[in-house]
C-alpha positions as CSV (number, residue, x, y, z in Angstrom):
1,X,0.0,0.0,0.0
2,X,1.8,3.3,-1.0
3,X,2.2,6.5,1.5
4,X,-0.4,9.1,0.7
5,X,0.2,12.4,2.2
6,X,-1.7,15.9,2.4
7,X,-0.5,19.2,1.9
8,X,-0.4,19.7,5.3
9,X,1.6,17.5,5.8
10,X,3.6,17.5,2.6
11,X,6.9,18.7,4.5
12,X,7.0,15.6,6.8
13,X,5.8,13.4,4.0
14,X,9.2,14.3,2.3
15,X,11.1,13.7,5.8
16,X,9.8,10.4,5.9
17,X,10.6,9.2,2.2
18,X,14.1,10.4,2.8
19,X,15.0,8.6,6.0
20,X,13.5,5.3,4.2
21,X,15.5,5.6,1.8
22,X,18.8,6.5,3.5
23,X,18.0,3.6,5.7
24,X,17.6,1.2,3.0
25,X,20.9,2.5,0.8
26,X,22.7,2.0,4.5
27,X,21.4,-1.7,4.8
28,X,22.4,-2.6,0.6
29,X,25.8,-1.6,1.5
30,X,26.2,-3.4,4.7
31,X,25.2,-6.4,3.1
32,X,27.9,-6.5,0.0
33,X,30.6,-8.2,2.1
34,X,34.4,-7.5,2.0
35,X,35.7,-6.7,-1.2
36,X,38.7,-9.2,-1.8
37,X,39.9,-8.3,-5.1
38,X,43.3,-6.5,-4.8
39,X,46.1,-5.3,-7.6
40,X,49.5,-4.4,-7.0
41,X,53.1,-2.9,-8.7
42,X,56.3,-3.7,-7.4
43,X,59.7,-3.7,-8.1
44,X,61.1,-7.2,-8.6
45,X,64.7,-7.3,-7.6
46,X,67.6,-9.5,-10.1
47,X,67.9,-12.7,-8.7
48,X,64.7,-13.1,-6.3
49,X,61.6,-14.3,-5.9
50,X,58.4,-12.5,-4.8
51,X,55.5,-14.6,-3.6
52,X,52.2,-13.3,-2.7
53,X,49.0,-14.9,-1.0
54,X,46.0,-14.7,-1.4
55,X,43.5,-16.5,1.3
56,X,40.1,-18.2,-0.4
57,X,37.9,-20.5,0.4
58,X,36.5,-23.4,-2.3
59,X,33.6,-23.5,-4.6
60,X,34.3,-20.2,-6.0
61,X,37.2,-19.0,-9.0
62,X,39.9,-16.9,-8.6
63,X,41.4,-14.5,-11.4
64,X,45.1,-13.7,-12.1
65,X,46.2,-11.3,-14.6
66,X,50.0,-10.0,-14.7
67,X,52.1,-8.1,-16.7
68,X,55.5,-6.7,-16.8
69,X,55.7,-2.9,-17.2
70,X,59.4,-2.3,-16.9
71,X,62.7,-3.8,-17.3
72,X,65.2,-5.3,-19.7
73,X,63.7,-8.5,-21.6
74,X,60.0,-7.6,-19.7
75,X,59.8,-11.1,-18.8
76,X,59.6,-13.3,-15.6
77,X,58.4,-16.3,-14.6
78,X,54.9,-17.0,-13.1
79,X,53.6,-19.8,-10.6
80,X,50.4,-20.7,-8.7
81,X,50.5,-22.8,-5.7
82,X,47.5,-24.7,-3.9
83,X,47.5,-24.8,0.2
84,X,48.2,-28.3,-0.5
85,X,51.7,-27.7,-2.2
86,X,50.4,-28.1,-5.7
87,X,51.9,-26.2,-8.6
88,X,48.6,-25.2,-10.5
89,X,49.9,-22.7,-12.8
90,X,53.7,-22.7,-14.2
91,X,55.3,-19.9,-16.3
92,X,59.0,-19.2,-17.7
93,X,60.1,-15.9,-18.9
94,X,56.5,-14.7,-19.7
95,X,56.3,-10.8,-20.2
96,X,52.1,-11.2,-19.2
97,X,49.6,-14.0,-18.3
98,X,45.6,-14.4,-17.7
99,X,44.9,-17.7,-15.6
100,X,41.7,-18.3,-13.7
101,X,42.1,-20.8,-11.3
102,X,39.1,-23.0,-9.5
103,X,39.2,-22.9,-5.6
104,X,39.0,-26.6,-4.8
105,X,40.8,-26.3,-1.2
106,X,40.5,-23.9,1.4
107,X,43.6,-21.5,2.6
108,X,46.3,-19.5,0.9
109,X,47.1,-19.6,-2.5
110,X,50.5,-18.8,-2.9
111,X,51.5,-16.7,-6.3
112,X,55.0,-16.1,-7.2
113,X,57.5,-14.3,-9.6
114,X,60.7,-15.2,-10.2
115,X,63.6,-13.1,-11.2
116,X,66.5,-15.3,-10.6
117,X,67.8,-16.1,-14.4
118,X,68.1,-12.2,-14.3
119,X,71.3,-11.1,-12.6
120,X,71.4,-7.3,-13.3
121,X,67.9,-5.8,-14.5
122,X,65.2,-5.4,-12.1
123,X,61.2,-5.7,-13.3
124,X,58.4,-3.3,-12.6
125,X,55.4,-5.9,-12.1
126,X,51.8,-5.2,-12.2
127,X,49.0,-8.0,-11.3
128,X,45.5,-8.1,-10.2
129,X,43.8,-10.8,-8.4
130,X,39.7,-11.2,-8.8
131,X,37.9,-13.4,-6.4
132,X,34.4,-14.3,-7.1
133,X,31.5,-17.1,-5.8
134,X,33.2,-16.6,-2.4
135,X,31.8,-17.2,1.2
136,X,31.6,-13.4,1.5
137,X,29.2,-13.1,-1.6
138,X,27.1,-15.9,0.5
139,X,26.6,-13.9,3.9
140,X,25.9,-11.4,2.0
141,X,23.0,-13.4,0.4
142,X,22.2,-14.6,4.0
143,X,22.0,-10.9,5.3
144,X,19.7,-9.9,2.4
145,X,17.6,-12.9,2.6
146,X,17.3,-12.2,6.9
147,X,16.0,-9.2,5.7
148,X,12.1,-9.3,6.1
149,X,10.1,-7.3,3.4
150,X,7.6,-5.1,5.1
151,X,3.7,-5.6,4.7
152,X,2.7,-4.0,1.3
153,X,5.0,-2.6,-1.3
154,X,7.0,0.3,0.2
155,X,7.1,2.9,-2.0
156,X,5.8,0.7,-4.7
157,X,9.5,-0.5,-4.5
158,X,10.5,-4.6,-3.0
159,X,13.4,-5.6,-1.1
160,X,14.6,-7.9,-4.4
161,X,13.9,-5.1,-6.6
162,X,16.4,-2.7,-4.8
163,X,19.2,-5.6,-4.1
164,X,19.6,-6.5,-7.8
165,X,19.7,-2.6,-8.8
166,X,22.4,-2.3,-5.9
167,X,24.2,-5.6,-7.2
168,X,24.1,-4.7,-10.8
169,X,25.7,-1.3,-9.7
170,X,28.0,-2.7,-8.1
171,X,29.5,-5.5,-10.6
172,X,29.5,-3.0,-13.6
173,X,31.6,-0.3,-11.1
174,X,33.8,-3.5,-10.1
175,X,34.0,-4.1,-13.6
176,X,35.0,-0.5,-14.5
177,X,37.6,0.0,-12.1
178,X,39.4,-3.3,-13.2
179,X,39.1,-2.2,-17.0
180,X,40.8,1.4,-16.1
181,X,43.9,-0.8,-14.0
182,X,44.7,-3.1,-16.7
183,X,44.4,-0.1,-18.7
184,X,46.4,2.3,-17.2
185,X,49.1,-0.9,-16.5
186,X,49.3,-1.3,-20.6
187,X,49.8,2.5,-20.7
188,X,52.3,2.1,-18.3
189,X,54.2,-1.0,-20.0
190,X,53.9,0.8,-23.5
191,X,55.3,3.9,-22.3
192,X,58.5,2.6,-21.2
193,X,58.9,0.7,-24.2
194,X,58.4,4.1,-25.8
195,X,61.4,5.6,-23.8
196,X,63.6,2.4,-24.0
197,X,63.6,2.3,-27.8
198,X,64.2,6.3,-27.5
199,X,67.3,5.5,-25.8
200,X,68.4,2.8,-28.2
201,X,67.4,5.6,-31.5
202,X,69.6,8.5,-29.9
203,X,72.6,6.5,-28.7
204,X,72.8,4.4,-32.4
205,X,72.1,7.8,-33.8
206,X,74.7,9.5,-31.7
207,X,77.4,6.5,-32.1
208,X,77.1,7.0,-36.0
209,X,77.4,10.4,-36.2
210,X,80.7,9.9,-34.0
211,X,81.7,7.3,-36.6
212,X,80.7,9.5,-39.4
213,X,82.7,12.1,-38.0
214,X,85.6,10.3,-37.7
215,X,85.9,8.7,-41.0
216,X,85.4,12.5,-42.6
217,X,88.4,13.5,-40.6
218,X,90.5,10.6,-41.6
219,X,89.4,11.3,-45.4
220,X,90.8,14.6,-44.6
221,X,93.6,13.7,-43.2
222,X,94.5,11.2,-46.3
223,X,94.2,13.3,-49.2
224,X,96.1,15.8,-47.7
225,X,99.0,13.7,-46.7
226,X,98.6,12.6,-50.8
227,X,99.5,15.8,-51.9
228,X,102.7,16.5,-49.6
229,X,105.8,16.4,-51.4
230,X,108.9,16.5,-49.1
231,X,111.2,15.9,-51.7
232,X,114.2,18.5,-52.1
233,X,114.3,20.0,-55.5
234,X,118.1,21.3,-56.4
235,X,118.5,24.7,-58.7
């Protein structure tokens, strides 16, 4: 049944529409659950290994995308680890990987980069790690579904109605900011491709004109020594 109000009573009419809804954006976010999805850039030192964990739980995926941004070769290699010891996923000298892995066992996922067959260059390394069907998605099912809908339609709105606007908003905003990081990490990587072949063009460029300049001078230097004549001429 909707809410009918009178012009007398128009201004707390409006008072009580707001504090409905306030209250019922406050309970949609309360109920998404802990955001586990993470991304990172770090430096990768020559000759050692960084390993990262990630804690999850089973019966859900988990999303791995990496890439090397920076650094001589732009390569590493890549491995995923069960908690049980298992080598899922196994990479050499990869410069950038997609993997999606399915959570069969509960606890840390170990995921490593290696450096070690690199003994002087260091890598810039940007990856991103997406979690979905976990536990946390679940509660937060359970806290919507504890929710009880009040009698009648309030607002002519229902309790479903507002949690699959909130969830729809919320995957394509998820969605958006992972675009822009894998984005702005492709930016990133061509960019200092950009400035490494610079280098290259202006030192080549600035060896051969060195060269050039040399051989001009020893041309020089040549022709004129092929036209001295040291010879004494008597009279």
């Amino acid at each position: 049944m909707g809410v009918l109000c009178g012009e007398s009573g128009s201004m707390r009419c409006g008072l009580f529409h707001t504090a409905v809804l306030c209250l019922w954006a406050v309970v949609s976010v309360s109920c998404f659950g802990q955001n586990l999805d993470s991304e990172l850039t770090f430096l990768l030192p020559p000759g050692r290994t960084e390993c990262f964990y990630q804690k999850a739980l089973n019966n859900g995926t988990m999303e791995v995308e990496y890439q090397v941004i920076a650094g001589a070769g732009m390569d590493v290699d890549f491995t995923i680890i069960s908690p049980q010891g298992i080598s899922l996923i196994f990479e050499t000298r990869r410069s950038d990987g997609v993997h999606v892995v399915e959570l069969t066992d509960e606890g840390d996922y170990e995921i490593c980069f290696d450096n070690s067959f690199s003994h002087f260059s260091e890598k810039m390394v940007f990856f991103e790690i997406i979690v979905e069907g976990h536990a946390g998605d679940v509660g937060a099912d359970e806290e919507w579904a504890g929710l009880e809908e009040p009698d009648g339609n309030l607002l002519d709105y229902k309790l479903e109605d507002i949690r699959e606007s909130m969830d729809s908003l919320r995957r394509r905003l998820e969605h958006s900011h992972q675009m822009q990081t894998v984005l702005r990490a492709h930016e990133a990587r061509d960019r200092n491709l950009l400035e490494d072949n610079l280098w290259r063009v202006s030192f080549w460029s600035c060896a051969c004109t060195v060269v050039m300049l040399c051989v001009a001078l020893i041309q020089v230097y040549t022709v004129r020594k092929l036209f001295d004549d040291n010879r004494r001429i008597c009279t």
